[in-house]
C-alpha positions as CSV (number, residue, x, y, z in Angstrom):
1,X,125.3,39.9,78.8
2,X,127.1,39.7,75.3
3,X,125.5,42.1,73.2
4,X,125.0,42.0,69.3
5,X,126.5,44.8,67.8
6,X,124.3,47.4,66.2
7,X,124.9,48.6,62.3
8,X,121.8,50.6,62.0
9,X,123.2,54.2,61.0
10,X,119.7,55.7,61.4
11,X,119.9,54.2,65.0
12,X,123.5,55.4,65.3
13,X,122.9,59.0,64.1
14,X,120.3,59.7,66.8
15,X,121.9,61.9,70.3
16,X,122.3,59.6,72.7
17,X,119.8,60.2,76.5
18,X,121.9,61.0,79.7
19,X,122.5,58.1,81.8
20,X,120.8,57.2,85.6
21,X,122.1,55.4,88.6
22,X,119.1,53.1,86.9
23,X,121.2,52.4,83.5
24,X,124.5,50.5,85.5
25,X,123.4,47.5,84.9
26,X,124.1,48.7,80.8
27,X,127.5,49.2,81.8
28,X,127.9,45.4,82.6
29,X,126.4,44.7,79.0
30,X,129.1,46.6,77.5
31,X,132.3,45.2,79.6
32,X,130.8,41.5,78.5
33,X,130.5,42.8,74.9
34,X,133.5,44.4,74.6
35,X,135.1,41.4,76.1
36,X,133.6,39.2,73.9
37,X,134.9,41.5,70.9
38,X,138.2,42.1,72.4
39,X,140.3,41.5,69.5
40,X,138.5,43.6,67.1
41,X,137.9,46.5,69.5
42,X,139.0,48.9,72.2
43,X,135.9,50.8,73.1
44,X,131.9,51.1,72.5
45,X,129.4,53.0,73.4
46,X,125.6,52.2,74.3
47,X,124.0,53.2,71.1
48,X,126.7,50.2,69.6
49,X,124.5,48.0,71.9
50,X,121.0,49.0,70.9
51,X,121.0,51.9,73.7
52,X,120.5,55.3,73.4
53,X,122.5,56.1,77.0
54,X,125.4,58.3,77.2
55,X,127.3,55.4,78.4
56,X,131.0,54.4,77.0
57,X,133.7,51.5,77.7
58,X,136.7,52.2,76.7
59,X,140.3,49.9,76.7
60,X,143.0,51.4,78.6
61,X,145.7,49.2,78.2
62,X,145.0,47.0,81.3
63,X,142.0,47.9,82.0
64,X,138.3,48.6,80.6
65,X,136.8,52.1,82.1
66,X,133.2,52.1,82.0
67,X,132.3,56.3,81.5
68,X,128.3,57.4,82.4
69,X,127.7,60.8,81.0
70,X,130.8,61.2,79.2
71,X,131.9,65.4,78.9
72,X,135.6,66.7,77.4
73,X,136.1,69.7,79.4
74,X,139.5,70.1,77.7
75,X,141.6,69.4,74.8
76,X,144.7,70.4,72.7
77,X,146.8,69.2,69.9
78,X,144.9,68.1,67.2
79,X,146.0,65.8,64.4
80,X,144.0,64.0,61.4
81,X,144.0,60.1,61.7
82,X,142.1,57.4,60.2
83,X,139.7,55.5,62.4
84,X,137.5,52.2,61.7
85,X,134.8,51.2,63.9
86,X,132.7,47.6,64.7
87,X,129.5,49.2,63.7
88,X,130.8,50.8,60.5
89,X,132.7,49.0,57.2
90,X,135.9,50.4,56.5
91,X,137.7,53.2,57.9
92,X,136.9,57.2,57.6
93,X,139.0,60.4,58.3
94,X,139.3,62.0,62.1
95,X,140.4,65.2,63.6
96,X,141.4,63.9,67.0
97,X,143.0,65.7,70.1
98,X,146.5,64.4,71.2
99,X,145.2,65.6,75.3
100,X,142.1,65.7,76.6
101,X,140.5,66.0,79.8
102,X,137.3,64.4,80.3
103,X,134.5,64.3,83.1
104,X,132.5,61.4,83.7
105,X,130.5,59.7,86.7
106,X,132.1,56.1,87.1
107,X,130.4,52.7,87.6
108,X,129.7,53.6,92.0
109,X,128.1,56.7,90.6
110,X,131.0,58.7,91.7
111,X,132.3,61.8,89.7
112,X,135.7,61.5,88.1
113,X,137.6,63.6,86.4
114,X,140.8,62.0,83.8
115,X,143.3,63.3,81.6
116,X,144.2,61.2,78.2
117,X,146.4,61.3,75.7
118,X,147.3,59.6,72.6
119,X,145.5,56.2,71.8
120,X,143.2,56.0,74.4
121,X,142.3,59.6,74.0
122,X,141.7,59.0,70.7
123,X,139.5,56.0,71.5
124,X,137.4,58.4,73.7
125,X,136.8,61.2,71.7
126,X,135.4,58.2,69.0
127,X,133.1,57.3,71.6
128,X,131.9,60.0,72.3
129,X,130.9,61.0,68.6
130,X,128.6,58.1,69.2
131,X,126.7,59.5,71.9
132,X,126.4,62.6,69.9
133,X,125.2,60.3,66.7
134,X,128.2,61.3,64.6
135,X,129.4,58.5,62.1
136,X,132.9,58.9,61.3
């Protein structure tokens, strides 16, 4: 289900909860919303939602990658950038990490473990700051 898209910063500032094999059905609330917002975004996170799950959907090119429980075990190369977001007006400064490498259980429940780099890195380390409540 389409989603509207939170602007709260209170809400966003708050740590996100781990996610359960009980919050999937989120993830379908966040492909459908991304979907909807698809050409004025390339990745959200459950709090963007209403949903304090550490859940993320992020654009990778061809395809949307739904992340439960989101971790960067690695990362190297860091660079400042600018970074808007659909929840926030305007666009604010970023150290990001050119690689990373980041752990998360996909939408079977099944542990994965990817490495990113460049844009779509960058698009999950923003997500990520959301599940930690950090407003860039």
């Amino acid at each position: 289900m389409v989603k509207s898209i939170v602007k709260d910063i209170f809400f966003l500032a708050q740590k996100s909860e781990p996610a359960t094999k009980e919050d999937l059905h989120i993830g379908q609330d966040l492909e459908d919303t991304l979907a909807a917002n698809r050409e004025r975004c390339v990745g959200m996170a459950a709090n963007m939602i209403g949903v304090k799950k550490n859940i993320i959907i992020i654009n990778m090119g061809f395809v949307d990658v739904l992340m439960f429980n989101p971790v960067i075990v690695k990362k190297d190369t860091p660079y400042e950038t600018e970074e808007g977001c659909l929840s926030l007006e305007g666009v604010r400064p970023a150290v990001r990490f050119q690689n990373i490498e980041v752990e998360y259980y996909d939408k079977n429940w099944k542990k994965q473990r990817q490495k990113l780099t460049g844009w779509t890195a960058q698009i999950c380390q923003h997500e990520i700051d959301h599940l930690d409540g950090i407003i860039i």
